[in-house]
C-alpha positions in Angstrom: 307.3 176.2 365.0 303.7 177.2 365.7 300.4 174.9 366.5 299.3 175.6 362.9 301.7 172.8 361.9 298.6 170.3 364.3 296.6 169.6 361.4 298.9 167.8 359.2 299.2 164.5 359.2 302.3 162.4 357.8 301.7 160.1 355.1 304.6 157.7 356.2 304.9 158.7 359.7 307.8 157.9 361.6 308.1 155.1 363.8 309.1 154.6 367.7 309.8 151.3 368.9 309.9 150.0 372.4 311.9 147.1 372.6 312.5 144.1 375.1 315.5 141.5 374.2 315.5 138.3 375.9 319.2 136.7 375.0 319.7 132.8 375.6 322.2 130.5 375.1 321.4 128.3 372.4 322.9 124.4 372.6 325.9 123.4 370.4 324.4 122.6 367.0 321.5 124.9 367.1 320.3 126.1 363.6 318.0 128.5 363.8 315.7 127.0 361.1 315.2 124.3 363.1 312.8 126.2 365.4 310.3 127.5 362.9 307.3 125.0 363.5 307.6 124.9 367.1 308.1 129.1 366.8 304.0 128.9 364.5 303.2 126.8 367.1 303.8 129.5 370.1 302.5 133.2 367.9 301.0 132.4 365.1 297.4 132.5 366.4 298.6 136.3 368.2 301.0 137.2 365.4 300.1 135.6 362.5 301.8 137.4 359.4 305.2 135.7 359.4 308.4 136.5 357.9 311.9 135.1 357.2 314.6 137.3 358.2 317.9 136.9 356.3 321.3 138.4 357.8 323.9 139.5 355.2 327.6 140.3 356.3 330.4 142.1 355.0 333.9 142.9 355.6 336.3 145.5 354.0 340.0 144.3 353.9 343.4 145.8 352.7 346.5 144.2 351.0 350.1 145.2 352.0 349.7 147.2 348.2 346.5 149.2 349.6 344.4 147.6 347.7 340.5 146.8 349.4 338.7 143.9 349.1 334.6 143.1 349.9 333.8 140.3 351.7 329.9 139.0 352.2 328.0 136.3 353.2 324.2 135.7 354.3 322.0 133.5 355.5 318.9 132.7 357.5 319.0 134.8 360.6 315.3 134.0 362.4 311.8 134.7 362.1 309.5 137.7 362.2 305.8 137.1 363.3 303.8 140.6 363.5 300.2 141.2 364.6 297.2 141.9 362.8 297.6 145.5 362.8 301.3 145.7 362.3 302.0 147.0 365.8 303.3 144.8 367.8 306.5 142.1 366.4 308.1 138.7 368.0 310.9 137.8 366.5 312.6 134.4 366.8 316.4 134.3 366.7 319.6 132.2 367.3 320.2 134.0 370.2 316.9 134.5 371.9 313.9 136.8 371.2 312.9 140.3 371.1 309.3 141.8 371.5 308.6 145.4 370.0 305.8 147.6 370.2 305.5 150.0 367.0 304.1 153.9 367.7 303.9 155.6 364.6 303.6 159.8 365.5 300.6 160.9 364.3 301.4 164.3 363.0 304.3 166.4 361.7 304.3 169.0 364.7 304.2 166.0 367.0 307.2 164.9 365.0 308.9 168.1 365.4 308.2 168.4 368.9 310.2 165.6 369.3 313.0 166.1 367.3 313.7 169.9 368.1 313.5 169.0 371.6 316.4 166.5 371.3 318.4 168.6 369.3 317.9 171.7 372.0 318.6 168.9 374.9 322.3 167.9 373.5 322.9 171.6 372.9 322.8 171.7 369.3 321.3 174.4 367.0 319.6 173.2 363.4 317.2 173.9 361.2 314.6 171.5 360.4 312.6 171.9 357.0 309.4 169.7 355.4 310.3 169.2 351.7 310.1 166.1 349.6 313.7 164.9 349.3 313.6 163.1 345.7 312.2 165.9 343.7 312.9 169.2 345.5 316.1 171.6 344.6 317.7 172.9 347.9 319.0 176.3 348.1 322.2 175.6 348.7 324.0 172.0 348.6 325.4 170.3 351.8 328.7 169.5 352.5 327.6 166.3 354.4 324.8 163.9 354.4 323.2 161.4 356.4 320.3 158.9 355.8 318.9 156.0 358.0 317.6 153.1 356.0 315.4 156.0 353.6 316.7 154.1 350.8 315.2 150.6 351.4 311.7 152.4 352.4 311.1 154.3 349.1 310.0 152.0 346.2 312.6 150.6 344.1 311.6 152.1 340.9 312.7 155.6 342.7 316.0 154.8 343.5 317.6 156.1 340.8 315.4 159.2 341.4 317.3 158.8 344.7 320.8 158.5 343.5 320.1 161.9 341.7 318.8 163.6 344.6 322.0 162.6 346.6 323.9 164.7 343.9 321.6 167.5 343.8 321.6 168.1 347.9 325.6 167.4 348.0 328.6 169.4 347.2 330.9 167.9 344.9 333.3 166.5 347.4 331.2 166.4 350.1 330.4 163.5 352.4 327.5 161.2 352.5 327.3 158.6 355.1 324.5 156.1 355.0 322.5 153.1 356.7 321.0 150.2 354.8 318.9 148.0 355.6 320.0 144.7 353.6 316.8 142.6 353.7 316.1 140.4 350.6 313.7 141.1 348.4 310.4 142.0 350.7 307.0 141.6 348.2 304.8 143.2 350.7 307.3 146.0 351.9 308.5 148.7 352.8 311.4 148.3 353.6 312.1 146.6 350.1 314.6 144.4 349.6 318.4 145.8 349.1 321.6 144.0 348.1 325.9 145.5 348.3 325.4 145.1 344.7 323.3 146.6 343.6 324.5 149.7 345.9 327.9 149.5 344.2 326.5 150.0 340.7 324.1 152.6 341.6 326.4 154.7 343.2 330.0 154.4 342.2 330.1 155.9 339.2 329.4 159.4 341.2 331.0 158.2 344.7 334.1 156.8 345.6 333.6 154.5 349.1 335.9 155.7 352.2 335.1 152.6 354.2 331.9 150.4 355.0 330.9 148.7 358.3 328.0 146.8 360.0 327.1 149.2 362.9 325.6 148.6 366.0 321.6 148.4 365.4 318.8 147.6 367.8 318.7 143.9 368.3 316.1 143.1 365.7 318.2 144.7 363.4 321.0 143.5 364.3 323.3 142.3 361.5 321.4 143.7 359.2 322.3 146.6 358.8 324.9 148.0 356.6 327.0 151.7 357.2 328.7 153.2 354.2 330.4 156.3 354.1 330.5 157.9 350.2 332.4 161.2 348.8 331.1 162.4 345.8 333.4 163.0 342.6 334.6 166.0 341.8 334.7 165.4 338.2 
């Protein structure tokens, strides 16, 4: 990695939050809807683009036969009020609030910086590349891949372009683990709006699922956030 990377700038560039949770005990009863005018009331005229923030659940059981069943639910899970200039959030929940401050780096070799010194700091040794993952054709597929929430930040009329990169960059029989972001539908995204279902019929015809799980998120993602670990047919 040399300096001559500076110039560049990322079109979508990353984003680094800073986050402060405030947890409370809401009083027996409490329905989160119930708070949304006094919530206008207190950051609308700092934070005035609001949104409604739905939580979706699932659960993966097993029969005595072996046999797997999906379990889901959703509903309202709080509000989202963001500033003018999309940097700073409040958001409004059961449990209390959170406050984040949103620092987009503002270059690729910044980027870098910062991701091969982590690697170097947990004594790890990779390779880092700049290709555009939906149309390029890698050298050599992987045995594993992992995404965080890509899916749900590309527009959905590319997802399918996105199913077919998955099987381009993986080995038949390899792994792919990935993390959605199960928002409903979000007109003025990204992220865009993602549903189980629809990630069931997009990618079980090539994958067979191992297991799925809600993971442990930063709170204001908390919930929403859905892990599923794929392996790709052989035939």
């Amino acid at each position: 990695m040399t300096t001559e990377s500076a110039p560049f700038s990322l079109i979508c560039a990353p984003i680094i939050e800073a986050v402060m949770d405030i947890g409370v005990e809401p009083p027996p009863g409490f329905e989160v809807a119930g708070c949304e005018a006094r919530a206008e009331e207190c950051f609308a005229a700092s934070y005035p683009k609001k949104q409604k923030q739905f939580i979706q659940s699932a659960e993966f059981t097993r029969d005595a036969a072996g046999g797997s069943q999906l379990v889901t639910g959703n509903g309202l899970a709080g509000f989202l009020f963001r500033s003018a200039d999309e940097k700073q959030i409040v958001q409004v929940k059961a449990g209390g609030f959170a406050f984040n401050r949103l620092a987009p780096c503002d270059s690729i070799f910044n980027y870098w910086c910062g991701l091969w010194f982590h690697t170097k700091a947990a004594g790890l040794k990779a390779e880092f590349q700049l290709t555009n993952f939906l149309e390029s054709e890698p050298a050599t597929p992987f045995d594993w891949m992992f995404e965080h929430t890509l899916y749900c930040a590309i527009q959905p009329a590319r997802r399918d372009d996105y199913v077919r990169a998955v099987l381009r960059w993986l080995k038949p029989g390899g792994q792919f683990l990935a993390v959605h972001y199960m928002l409903r539908d979000q007109p003025d995204g990204p992220p865009h709006g993602c549903t189980q279902q629809e990630l069931m019929e997009r990618f079980l015809p090539h994958f067979s699922l191992k297991q799925g799980w809600v993971p442990r998120s930063l709170p204001n993602r908390a919930g929403l956030e859905l892990m599923l670990w794929w392996q790709r047919r052989t035939v």
